[in-house]
gemmi code that builds the backbone of each chain (N, CA, C; Angstrom):
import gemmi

chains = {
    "A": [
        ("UNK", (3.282, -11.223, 6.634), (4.136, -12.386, 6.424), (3.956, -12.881, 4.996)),
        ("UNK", (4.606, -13.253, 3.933), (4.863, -14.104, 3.022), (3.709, -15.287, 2.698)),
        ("UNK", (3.196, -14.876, 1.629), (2.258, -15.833, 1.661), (2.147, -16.815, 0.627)),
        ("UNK", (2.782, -16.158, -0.308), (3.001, -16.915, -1.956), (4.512, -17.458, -1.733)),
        ("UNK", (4.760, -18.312, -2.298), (6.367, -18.669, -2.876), (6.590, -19.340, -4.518)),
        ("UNK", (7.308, -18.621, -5.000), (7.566, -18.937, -6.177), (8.178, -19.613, -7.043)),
        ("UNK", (8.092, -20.868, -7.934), (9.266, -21.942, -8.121), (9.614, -21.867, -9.681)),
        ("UNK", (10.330, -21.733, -10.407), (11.601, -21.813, -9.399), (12.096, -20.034, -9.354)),
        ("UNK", (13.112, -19.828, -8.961), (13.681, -18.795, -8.612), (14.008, -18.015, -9.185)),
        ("UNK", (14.754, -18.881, -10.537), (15.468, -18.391, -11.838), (14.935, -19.180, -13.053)),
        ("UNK", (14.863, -18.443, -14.107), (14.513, -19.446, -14.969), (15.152, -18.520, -16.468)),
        ("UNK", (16.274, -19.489, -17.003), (16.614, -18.836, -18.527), (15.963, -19.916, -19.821)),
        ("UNK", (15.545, -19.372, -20.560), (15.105, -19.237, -21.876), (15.166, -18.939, -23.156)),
        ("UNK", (15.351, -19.577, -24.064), (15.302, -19.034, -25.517), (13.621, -18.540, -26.369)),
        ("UNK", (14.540, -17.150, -26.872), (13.088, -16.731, -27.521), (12.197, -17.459, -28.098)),
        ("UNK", (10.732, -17.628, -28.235), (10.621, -18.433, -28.917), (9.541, -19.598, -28.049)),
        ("UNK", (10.635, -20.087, -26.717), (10.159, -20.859, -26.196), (9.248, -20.642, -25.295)),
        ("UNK", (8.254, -21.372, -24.247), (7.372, -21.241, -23.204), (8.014, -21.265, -21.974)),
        ("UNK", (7.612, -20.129, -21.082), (8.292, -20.597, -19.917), (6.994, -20.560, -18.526)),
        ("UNK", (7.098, -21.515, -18.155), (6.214, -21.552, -16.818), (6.639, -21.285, -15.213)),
        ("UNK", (6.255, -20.590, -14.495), (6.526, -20.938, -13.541), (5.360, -21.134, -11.835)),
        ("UNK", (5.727, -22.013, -11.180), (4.461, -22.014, -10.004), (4.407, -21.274, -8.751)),
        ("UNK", (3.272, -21.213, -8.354), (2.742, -20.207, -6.811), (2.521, -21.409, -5.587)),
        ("UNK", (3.389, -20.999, -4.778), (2.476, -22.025, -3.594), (2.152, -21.557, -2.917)),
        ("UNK", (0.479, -21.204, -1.899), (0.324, -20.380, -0.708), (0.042, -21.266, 0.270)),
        ("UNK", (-0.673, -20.633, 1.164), (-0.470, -21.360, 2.624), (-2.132, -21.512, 3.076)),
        ("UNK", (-2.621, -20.020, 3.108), (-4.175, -20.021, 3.494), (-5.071, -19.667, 2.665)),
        ("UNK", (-6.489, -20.046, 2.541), (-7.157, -19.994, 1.893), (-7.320, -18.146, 1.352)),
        ("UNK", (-7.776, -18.317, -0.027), (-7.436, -16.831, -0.548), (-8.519, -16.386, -1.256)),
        ("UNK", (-9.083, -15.053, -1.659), (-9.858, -14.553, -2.172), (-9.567, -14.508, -3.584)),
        ("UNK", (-8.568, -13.861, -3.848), (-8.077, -14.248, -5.109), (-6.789, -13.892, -5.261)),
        ("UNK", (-5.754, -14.738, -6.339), (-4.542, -15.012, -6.743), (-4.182, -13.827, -8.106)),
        ("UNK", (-3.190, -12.750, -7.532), (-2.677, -11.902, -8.669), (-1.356, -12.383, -8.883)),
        ("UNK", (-1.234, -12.220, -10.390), (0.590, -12.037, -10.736), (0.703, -11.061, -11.438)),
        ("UNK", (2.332, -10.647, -11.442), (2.591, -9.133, -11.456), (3.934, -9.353, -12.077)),
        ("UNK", (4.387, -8.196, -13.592), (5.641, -8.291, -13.710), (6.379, -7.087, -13.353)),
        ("UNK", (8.100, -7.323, -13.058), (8.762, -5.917, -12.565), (9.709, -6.209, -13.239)),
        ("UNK", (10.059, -4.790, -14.397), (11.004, -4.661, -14.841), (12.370, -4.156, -13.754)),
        ("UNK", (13.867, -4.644, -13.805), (14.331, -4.389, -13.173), (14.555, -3.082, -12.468)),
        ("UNK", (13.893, -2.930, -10.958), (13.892, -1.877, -10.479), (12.835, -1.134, -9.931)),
        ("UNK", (11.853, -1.245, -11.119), (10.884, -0.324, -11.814), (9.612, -0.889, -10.731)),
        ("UNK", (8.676, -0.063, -10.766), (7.321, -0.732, -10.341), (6.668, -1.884, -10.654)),
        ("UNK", (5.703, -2.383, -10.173), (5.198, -3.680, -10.787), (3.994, -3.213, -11.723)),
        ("UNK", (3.848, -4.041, -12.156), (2.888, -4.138, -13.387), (1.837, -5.325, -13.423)),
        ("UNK", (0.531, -4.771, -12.867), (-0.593, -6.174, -12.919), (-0.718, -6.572, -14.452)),
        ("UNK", (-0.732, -8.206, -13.946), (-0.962, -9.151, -14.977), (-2.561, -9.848, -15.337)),
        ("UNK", (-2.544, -10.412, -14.543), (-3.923, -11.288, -14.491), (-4.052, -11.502, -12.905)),
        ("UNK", (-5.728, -11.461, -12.695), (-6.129, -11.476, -11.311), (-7.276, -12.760, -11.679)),
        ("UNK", (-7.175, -14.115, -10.622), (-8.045, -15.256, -10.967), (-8.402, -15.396, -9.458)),
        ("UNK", (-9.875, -15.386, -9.354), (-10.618, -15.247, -8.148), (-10.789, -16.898, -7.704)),
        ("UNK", (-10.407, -17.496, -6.793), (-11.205, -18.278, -5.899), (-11.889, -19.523, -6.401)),
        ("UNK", (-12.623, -18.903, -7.517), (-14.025, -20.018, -7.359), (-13.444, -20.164, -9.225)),
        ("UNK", (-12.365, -19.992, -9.501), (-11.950, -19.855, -11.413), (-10.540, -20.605, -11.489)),
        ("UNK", (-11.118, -21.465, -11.943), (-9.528, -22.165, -12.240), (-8.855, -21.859, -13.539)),
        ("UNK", (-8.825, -21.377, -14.567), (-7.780, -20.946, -15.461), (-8.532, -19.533, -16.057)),
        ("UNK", (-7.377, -18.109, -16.421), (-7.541, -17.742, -16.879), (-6.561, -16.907, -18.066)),
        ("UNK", (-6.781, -16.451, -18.747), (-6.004, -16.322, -20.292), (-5.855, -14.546, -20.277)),
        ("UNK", (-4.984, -14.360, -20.766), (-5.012, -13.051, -21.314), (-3.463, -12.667, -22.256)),
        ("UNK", (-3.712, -12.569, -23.475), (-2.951, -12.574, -24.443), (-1.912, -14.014, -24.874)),
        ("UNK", (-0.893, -13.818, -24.517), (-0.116, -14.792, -24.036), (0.647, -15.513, -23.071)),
        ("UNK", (-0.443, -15.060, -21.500), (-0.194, -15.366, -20.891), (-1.524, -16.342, -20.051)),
        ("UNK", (-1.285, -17.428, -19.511), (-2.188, -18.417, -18.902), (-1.845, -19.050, -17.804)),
        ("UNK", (-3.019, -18.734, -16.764), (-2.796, -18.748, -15.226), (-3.891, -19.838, -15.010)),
        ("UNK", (-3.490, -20.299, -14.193), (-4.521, -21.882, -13.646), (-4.393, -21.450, -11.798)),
        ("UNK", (-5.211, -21.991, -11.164), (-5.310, -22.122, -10.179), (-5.746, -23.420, -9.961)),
        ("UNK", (-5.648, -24.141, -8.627), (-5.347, -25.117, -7.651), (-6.083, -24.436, -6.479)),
        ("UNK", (-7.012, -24.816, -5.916), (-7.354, -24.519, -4.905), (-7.148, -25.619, -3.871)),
        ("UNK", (-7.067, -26.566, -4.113), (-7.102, -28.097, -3.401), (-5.359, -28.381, -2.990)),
        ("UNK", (-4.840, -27.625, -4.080), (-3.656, -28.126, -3.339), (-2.441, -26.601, -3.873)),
        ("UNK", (-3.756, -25.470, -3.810), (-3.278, -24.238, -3.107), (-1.432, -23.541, -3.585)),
        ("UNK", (-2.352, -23.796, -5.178), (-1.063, -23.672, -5.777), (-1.866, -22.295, -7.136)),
        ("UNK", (-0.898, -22.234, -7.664), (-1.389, -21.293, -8.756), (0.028, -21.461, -9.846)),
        ("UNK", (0.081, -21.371, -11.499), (1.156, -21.525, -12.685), (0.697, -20.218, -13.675)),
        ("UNK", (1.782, -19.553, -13.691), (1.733, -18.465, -14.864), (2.562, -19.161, -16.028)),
        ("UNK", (2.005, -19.184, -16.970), (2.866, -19.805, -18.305), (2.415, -18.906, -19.606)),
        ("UNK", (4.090, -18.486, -19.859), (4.114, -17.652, -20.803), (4.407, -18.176, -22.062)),
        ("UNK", (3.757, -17.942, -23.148), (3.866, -18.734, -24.636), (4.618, -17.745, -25.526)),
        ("UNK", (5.808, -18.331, -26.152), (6.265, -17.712, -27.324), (6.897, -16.261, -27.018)),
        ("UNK", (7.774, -16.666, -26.153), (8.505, -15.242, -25.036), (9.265, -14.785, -26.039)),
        ("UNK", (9.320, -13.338, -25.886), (10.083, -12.269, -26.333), (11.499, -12.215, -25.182)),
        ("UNK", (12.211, -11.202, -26.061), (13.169, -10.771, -24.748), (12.280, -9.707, -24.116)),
        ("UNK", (11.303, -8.741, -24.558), (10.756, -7.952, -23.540), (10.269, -8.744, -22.459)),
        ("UNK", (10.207, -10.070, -22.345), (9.405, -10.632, -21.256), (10.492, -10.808, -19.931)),
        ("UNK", (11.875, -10.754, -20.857), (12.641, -10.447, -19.564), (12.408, -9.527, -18.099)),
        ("UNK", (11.897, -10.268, -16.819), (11.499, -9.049, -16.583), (11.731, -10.383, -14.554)),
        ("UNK", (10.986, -9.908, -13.305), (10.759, -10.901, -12.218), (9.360, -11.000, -12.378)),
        ("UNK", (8.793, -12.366, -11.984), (7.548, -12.668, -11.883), (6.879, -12.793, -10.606)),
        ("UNK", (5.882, -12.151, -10.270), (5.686, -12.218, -8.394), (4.195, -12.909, -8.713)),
        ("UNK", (3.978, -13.570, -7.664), (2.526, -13.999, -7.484), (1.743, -13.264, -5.967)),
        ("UNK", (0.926, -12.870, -5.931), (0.535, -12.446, -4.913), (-1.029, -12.635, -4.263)),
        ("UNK", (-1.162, -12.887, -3.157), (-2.667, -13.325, -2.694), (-3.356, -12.399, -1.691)),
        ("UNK", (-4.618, -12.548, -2.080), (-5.815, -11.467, -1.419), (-6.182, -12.183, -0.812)),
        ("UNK", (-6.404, -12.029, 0.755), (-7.239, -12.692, 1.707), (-8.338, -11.630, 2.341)),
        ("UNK", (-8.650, -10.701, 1.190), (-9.872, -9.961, 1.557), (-9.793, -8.993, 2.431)),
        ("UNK", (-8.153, -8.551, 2.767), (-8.408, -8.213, 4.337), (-6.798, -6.795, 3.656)),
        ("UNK", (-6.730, -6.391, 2.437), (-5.954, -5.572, 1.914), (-4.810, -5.572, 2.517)),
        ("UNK", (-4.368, -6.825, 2.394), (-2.776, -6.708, 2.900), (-2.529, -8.241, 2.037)),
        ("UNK", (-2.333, -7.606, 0.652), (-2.028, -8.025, -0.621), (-0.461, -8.865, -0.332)),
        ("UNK", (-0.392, -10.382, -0.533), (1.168, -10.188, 0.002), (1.858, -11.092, -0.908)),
        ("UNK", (3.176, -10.845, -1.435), (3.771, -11.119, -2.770), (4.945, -12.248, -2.024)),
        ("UNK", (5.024, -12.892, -3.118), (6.739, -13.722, -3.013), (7.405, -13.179, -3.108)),
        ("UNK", (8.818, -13.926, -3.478), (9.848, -13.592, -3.237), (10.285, -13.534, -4.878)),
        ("UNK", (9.383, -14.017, -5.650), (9.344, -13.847, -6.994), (10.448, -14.496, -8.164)),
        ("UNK", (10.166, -14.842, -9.650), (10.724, -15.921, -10.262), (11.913, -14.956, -11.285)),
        ("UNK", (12.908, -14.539, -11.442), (13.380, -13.919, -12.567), (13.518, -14.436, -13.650)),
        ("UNK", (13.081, -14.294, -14.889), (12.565, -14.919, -16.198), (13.565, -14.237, -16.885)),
        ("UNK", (14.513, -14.295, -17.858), (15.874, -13.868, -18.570), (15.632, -14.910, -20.202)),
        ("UNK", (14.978, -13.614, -21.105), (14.493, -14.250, -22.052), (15.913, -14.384, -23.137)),
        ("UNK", (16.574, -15.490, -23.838), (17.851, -14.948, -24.480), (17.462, -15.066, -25.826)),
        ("UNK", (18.139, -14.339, -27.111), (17.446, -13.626, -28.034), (18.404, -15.382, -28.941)),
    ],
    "B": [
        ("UNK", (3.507, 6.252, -18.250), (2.878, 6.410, -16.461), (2.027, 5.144, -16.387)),
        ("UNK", (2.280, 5.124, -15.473), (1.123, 3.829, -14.958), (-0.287, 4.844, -14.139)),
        ("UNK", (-0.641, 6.086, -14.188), (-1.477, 6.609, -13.030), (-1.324, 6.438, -11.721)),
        ("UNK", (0.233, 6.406, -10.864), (0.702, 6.155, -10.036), (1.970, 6.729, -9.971)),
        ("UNK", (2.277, 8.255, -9.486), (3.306, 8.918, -9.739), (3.625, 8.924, -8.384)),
        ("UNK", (5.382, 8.865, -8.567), (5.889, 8.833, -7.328), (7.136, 9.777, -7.254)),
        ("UNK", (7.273, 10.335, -6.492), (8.433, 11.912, -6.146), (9.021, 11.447, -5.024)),
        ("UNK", (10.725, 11.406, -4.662), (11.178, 11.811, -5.808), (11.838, 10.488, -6.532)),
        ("UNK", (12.075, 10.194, -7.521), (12.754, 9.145, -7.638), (13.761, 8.266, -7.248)),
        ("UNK", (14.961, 8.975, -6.909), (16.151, 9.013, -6.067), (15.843, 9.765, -4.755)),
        ("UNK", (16.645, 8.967, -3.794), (17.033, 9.748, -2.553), (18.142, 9.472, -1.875)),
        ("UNK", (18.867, 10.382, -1.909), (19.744, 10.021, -0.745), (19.795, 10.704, 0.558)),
        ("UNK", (19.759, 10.436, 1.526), (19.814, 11.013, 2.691), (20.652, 10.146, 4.078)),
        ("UNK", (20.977, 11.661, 4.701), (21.811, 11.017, 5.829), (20.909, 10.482, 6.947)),
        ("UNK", (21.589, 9.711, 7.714), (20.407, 8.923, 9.186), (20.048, 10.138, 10.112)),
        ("UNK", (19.916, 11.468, 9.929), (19.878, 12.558, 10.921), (18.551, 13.724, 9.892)),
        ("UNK", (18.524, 13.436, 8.682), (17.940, 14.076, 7.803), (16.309, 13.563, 7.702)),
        ("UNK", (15.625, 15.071, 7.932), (14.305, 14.546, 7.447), (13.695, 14.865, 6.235)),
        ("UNK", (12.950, 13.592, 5.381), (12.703, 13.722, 4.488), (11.196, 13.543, 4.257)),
        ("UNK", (10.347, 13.240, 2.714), (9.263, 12.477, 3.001), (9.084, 12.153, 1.240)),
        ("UNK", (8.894, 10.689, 1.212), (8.066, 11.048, -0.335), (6.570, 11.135, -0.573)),
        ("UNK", (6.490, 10.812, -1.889), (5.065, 11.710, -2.273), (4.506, 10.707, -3.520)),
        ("UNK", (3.429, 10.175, -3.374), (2.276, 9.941, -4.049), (1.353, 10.469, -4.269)),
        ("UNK", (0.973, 10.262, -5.901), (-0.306, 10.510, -5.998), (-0.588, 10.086, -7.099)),
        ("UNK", (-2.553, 10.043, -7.155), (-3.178, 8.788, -8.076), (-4.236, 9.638, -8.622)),
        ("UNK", (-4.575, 9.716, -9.675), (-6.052, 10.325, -9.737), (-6.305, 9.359, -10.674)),
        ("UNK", (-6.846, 7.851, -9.921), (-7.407, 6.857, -10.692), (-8.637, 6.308, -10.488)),
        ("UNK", (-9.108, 7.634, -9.430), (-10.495, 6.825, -8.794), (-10.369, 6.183, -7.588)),
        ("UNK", (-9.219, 5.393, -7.810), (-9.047, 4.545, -6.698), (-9.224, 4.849, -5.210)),
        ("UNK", (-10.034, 4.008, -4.095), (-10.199, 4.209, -2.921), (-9.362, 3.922, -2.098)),
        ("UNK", (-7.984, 3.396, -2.105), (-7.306, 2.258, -1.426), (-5.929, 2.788, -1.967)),
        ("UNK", (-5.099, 3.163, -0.627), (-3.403, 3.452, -1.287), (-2.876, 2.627, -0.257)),
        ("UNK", (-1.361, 2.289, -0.899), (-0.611, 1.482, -0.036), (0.880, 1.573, -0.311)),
        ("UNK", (1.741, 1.468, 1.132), (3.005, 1.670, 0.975), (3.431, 0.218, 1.096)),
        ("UNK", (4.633, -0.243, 0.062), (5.413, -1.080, 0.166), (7.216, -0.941, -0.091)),
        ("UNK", (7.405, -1.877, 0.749), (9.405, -1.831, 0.716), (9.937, -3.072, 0.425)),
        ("UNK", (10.916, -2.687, -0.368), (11.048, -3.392, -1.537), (12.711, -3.687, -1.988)),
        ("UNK", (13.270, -4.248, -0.494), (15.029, -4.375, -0.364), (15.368, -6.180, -1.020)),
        ("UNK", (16.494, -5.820, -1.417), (17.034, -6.583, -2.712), (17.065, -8.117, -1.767)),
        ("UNK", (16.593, -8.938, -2.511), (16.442, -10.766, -2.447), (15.608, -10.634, -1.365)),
        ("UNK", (14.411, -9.890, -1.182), (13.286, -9.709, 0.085), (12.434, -9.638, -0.856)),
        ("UNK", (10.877, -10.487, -0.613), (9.575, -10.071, -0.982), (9.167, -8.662, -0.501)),
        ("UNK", (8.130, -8.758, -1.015), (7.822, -6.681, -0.944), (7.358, -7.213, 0.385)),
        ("UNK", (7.421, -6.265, 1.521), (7.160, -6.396, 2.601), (5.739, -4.789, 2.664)),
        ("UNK", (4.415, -5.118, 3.033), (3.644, -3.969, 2.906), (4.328, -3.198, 4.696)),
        ("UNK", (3.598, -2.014, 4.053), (4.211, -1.026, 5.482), (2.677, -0.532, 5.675)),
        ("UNK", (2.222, 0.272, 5.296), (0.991, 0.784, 5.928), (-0.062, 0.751, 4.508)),
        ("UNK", (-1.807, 0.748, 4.686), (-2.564, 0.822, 4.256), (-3.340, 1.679, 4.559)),
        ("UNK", (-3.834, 2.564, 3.015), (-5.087, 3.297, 3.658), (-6.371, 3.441, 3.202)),
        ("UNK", (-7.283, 3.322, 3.619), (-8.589, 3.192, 3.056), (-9.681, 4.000, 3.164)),
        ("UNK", (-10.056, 4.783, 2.073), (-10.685, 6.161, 2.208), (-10.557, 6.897, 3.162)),
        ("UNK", (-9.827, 7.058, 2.878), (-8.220, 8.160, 3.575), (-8.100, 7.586, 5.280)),
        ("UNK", (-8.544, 6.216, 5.883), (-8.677, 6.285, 6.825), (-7.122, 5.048, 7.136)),
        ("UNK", (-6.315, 4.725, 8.304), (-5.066, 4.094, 7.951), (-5.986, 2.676, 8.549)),
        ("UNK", (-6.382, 1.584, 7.868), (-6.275, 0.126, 8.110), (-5.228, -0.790, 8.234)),
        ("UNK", (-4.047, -0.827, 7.977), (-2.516, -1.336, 8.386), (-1.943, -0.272, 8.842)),
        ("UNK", (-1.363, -1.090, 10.290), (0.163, -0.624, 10.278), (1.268, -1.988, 10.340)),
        ("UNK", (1.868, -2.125, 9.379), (2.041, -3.399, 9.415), (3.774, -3.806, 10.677)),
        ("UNK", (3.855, -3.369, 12.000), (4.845, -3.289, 12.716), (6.075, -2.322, 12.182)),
        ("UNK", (5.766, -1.368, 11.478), (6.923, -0.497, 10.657), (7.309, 0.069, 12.011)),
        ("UNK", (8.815, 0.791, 12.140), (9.455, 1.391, 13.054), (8.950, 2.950, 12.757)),
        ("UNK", (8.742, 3.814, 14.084), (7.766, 4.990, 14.333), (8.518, 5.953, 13.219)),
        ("UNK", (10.277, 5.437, 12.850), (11.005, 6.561, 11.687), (10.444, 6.502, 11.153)),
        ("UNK", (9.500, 5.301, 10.335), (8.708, 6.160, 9.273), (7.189, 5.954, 9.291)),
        ("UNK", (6.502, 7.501, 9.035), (5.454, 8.272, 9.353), (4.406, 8.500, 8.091)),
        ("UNK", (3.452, 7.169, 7.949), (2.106, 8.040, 6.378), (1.613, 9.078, 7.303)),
        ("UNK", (1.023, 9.396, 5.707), (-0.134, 11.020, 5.730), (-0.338, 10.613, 4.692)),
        ("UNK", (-2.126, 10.291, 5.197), (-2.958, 10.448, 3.558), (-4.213, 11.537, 3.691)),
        ("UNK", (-3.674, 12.839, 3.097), (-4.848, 14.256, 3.075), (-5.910, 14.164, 2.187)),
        ("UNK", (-5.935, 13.265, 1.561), (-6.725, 12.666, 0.521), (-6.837, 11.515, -0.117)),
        ("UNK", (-7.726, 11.178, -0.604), (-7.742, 9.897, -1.325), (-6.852, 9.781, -2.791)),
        ("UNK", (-6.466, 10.605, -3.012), (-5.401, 11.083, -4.570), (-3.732, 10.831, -4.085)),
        ("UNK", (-3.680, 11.647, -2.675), (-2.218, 11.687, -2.262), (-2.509, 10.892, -1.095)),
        ("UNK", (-0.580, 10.527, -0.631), (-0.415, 9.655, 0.171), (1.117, 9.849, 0.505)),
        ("UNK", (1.782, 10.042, 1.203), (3.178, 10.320, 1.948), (3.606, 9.571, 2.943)),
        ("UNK", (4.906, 9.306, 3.002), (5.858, 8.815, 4.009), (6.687, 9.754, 4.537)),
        ("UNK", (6.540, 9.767, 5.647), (7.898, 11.224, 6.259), (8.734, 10.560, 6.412)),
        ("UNK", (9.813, 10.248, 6.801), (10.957, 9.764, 7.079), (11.730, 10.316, 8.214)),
        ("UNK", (12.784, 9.778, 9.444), (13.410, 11.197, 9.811), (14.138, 9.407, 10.872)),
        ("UNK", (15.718, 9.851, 11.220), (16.483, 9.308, 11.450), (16.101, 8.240, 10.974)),
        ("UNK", (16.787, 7.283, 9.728), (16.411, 6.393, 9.464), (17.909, 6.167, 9.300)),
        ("UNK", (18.137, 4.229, 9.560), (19.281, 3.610, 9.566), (19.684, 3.258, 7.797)),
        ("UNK", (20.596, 2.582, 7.977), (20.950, 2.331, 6.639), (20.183, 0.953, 6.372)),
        ("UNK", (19.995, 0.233, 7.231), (19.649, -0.842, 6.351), (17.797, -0.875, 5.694)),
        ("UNK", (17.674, 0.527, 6.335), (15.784, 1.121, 5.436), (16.364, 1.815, 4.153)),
        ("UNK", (18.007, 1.589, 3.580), (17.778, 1.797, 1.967), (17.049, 0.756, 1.256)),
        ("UNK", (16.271, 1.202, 0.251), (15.286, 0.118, -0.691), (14.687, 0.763, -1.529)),
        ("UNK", (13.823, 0.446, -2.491), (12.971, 0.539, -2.981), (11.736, 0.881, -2.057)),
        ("UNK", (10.963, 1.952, -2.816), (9.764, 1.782, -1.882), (8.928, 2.378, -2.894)),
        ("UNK", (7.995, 1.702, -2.725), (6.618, 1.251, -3.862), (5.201, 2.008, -3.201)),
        ("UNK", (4.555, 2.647, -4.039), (3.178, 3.740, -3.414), (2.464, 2.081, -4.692)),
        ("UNK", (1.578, 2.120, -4.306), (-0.050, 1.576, -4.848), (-1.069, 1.982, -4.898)),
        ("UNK", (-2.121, 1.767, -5.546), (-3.386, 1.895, -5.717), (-4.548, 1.146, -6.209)),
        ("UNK", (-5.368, 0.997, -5.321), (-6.512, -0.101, -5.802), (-7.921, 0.448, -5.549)),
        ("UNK", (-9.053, -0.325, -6.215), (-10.152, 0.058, -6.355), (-10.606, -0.732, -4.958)),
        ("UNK", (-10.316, -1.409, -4.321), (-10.386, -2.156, -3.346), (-10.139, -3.822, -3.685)),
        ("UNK", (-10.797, -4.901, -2.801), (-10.949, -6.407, -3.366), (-11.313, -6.525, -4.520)),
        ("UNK", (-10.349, -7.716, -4.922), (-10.929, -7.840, -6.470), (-10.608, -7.705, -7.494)),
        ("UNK", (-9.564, -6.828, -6.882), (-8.781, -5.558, -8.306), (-7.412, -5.860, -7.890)),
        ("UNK", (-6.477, -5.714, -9.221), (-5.915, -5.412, -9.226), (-4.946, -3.882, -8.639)),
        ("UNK", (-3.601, -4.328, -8.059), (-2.972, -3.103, -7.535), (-2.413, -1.999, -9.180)),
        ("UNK", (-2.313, -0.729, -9.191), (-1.599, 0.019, -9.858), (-0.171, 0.544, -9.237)),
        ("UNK", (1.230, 0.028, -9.565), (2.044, 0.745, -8.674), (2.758, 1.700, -9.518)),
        ("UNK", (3.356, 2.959, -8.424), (4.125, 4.006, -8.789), (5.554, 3.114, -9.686)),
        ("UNK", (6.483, 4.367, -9.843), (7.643, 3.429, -10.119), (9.083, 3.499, -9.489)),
        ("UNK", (7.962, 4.054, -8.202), (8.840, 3.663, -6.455), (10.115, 4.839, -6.664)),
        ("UNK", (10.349, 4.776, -5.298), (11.587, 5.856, -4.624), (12.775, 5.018, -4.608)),
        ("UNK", (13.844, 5.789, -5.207), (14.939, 4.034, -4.673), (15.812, 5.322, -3.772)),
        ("UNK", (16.014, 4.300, -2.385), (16.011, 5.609, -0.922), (17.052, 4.947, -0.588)),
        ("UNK", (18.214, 5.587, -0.211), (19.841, 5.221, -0.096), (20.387, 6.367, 1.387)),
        ("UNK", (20.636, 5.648, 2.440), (20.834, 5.695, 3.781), (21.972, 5.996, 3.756)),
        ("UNK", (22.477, 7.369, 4.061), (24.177, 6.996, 4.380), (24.588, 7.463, 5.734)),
    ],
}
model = gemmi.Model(1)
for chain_id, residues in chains.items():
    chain = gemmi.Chain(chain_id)
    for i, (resn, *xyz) in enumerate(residues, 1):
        res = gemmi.Residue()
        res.name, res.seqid = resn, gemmi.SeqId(i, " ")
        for name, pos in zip(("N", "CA", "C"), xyz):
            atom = gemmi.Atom()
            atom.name, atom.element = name, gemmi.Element(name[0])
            atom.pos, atom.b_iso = gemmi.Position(*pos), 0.0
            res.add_atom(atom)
        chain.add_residue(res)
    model.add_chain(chain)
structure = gemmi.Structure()
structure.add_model(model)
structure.setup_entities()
């Protein structure tokens, strides 16, 4: 079943600018992945933030977690159009049945 | 490549035709997994396997059939399948908890 949901749905942008978007889950989690998919294509891990870590960084991208109110924000700085791409969040409850949203489509315009 | 190759890319097949695709990883990884992946739907997982042993079946219909002969490869048979099991379908790979998934760059499987 669906465990992440992703807000908002759609999101357009000018190059240049930051775009954020949030995770909401339901049950407590081992740890919180996000993932990008070029249209079609496979996904692509992003950043994985465990449980007990509330923000973590990697290039230009920065993920926070919420454990209290069981949320998680990917925010991307200084987007390209390659960043055009869907954004999924997905949660580990330890038990390998990894389970993704319904995911954010990010449409970077040049 | 992502170290997650997936055969064949395209498929088309009729609801009477048996088929199967094909994964494989030589990433180390202990942990493969099938996911489906139909348009304005979250990835829905289908089966899991874990050193080569199957830990999910996640309620998939008996048409479609894993085989994992190894921890490298991993297969779906297919055989009368309806149209509305055209989708995307996504092979994975993980080191187990903890880790990040590696995915193929999926079968896109078209029912006629």
């Amino acid at each position: 079943s669906q465990q992440g949901e992703e807000d908002p749905q759609a999101l357009s942008i000018q190059e240049g600018e930051n775009a954020t978007m949030n995770c909401s889950y339901k049950t407590s989690i081992n740890n919180l992945q996000w993932y990008r998919q070029n249209s079609g294509r496979g996904l692509v891990h992003l950043i994985l933030i465990r449980s007990n870590e509330r923000e973590k960084h990697s290039g230009r991208l920065r993920v926070t977690l919420d454990t209290s109110k069981k949320s998680s924000s990917l925010l991307i700085t200084a987007s390209r159009a390659a960043d055009t791409a869907s954004y999924f969040c997905a949660t580990d409850l330890n038990d390998y049945k990894l389970s993704f949203g319904a995911g954010t489509t990010v449409t970077v315009r040049a | 490549e992502t170290g997650v190759t997936q055969t064949p890319r395209h498929l088309v097949m009729g609801m009477t035709n048996k088929k199967s695709l094909k994964c494989e990883q030589h990433l180390g990884h202990n942990a493969m997994y099938w996911y489906k992946q139909s348009a304005k739907k979250p990835l829905e997982l289908m089966f899991v396997y874990s050193l080569e042993e199957r830990v999910e079946n996640n309620s998939v219909p008996s048409r479609f059939s894993p085989e994992c002969p190894n921890s490298s490869h991993l297969f779906l048979h297919l055989h009368t399948l309806q149209p509305e099991d055209s989708a995307l379908y996504l092979c994975a790979s993980s080191q187990g908890h903890n880790y990040g998934y590696t995915f193929g760059s999926g079968t896109r499987l078209t029912v006629v």
